[in-house]
C-alpha positions as CSV (number, residue, x, y, z in Angstrom):
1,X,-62.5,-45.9,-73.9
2,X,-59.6,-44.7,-75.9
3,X,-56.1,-44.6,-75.2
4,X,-54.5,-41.3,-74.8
5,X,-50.2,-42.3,-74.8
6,X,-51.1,-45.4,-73.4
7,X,-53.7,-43.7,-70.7
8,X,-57.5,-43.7,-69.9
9,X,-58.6,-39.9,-70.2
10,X,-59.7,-40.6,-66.4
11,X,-56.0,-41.9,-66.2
12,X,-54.2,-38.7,-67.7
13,X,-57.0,-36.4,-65.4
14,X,-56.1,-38.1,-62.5
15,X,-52.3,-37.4,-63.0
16,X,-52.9,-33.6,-64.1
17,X,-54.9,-33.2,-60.5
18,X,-52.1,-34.9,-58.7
19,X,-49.7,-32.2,-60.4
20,X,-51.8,-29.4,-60.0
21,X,-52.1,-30.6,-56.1
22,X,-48.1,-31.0,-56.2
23,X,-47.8,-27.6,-57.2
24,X,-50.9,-25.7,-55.3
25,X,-48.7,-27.6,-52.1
26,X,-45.3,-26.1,-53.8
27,X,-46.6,-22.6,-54.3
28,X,-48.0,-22.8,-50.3
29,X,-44.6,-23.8,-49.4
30,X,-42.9,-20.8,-51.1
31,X,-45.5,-17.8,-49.4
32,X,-45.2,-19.9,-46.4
33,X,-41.1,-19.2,-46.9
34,X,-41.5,-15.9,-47.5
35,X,-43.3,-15.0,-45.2
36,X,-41.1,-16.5,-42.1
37,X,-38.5,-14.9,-43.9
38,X,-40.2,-11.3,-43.7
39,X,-41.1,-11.8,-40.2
40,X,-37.5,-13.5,-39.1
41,X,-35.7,-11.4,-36.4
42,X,-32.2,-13.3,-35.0
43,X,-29.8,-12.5,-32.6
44,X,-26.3,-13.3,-32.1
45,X,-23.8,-13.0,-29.3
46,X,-20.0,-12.0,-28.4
47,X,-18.4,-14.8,-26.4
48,X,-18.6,-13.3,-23.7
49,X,-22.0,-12.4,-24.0
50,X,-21.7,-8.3,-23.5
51,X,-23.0,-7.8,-26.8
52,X,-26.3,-8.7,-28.3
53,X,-27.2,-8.3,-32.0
54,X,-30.5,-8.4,-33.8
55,X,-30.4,-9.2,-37.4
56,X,-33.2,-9.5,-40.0
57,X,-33.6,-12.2,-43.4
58,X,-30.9,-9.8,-45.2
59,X,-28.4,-9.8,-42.2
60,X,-29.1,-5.9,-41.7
61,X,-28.7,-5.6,-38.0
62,X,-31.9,-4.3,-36.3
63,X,-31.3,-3.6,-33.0
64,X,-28.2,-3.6,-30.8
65,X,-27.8,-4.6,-26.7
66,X,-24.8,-3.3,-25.2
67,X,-24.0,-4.1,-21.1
68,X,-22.3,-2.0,-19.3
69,X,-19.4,-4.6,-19.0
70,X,-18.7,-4.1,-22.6
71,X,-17.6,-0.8,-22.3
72,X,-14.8,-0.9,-19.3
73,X,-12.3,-2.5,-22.1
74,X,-10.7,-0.5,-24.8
75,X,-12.6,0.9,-28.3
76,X,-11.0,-1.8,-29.9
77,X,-12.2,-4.5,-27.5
78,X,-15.7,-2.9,-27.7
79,X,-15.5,-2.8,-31.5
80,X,-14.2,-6.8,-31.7
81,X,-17.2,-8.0,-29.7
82,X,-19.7,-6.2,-32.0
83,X,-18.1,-7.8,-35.0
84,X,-18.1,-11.2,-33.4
85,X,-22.1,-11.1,-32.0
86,X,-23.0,-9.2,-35.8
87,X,-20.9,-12.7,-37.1
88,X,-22.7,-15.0,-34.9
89,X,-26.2,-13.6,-35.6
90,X,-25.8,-13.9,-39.1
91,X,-24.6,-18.0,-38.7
92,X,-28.1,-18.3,-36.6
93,X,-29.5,-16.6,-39.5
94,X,-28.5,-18.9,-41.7
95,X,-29.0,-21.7,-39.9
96,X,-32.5,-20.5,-39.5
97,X,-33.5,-20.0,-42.9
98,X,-31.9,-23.3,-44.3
99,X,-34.1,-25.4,-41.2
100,X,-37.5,-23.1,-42.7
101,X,-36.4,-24.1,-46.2
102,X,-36.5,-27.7,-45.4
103,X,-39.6,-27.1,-43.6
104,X,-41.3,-25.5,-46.2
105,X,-39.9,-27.2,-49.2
106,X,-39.4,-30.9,-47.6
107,X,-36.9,-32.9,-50.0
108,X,-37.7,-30.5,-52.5
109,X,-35.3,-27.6,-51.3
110,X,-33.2,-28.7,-54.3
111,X,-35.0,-25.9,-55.8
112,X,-34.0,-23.5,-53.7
113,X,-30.0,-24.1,-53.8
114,X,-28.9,-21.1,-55.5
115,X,-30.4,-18.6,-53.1
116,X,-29.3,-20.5,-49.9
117,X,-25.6,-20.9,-51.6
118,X,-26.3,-16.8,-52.0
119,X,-27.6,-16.4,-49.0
120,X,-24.6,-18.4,-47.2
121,X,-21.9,-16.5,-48.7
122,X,-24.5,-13.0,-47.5
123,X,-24.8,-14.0,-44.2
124,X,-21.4,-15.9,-43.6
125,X,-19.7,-12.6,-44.5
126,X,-21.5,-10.3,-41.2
127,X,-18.9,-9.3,-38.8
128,X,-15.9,-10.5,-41.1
């Protein structure tokens, strides 16, 4: 048997699998990701719960729920509210995708830090 940097052949096939594996797992990981992110719909509320907000992955709101309570105050009042349920879906957001990251990518979210840091300062911006 010959040495190959101080492997077997069988040695050095054996750790190429177990990267290939590593990586096949990765790359299920990521379109796993993707596709909760495609699919993610959150919603976030005024504190005094008058106005509900629907946001998608980009924090573009989607749909909006306005009670009838909402509208006895002033324009102002009405707009306030909005701002702060469009704010407080966007922090579920984000919360949201940072749990399917470490879902998806286990200890290895490492990778992903520069769009989560992106994505924080995306989302943590809605409403403000």
């Amino acid at each position: 048997m010959v040495d190959v940097m101080g492997q077997t052949p069988e040695d050095a096939m054996r750790i190429l699998q177990e990267r290939i594996d590593e990586a096949q797992r990765q790359a299920q990981g990521a379109r796993d990701f993707v596709e909760a992110l495609k699919k993610a719909r959150i919603t976030g509320h005024d504190s005094r719960d008058e106005i509900e907000i629907e946001v998608n992955s980009d924090g573009r709101m989607v749909k909006i729920d306005i009670d009838e309570e909402a509208l006895e105050g002033s324009a102002r009042d009405l707009e306030q509210a909005i701002m702060e349920a469009y704010a407080d879906a966007g922090a579920n957001m984000r919360a949201f995708v940072r749990q399917r990251a470490t879902e998806c990518y286990g200890d290895k979210v490492g990778l992903m830090r520069g769009y989560l840091d992106n994505l924080d300062d995306t989302l943590g911006s809605l409403g403000r």
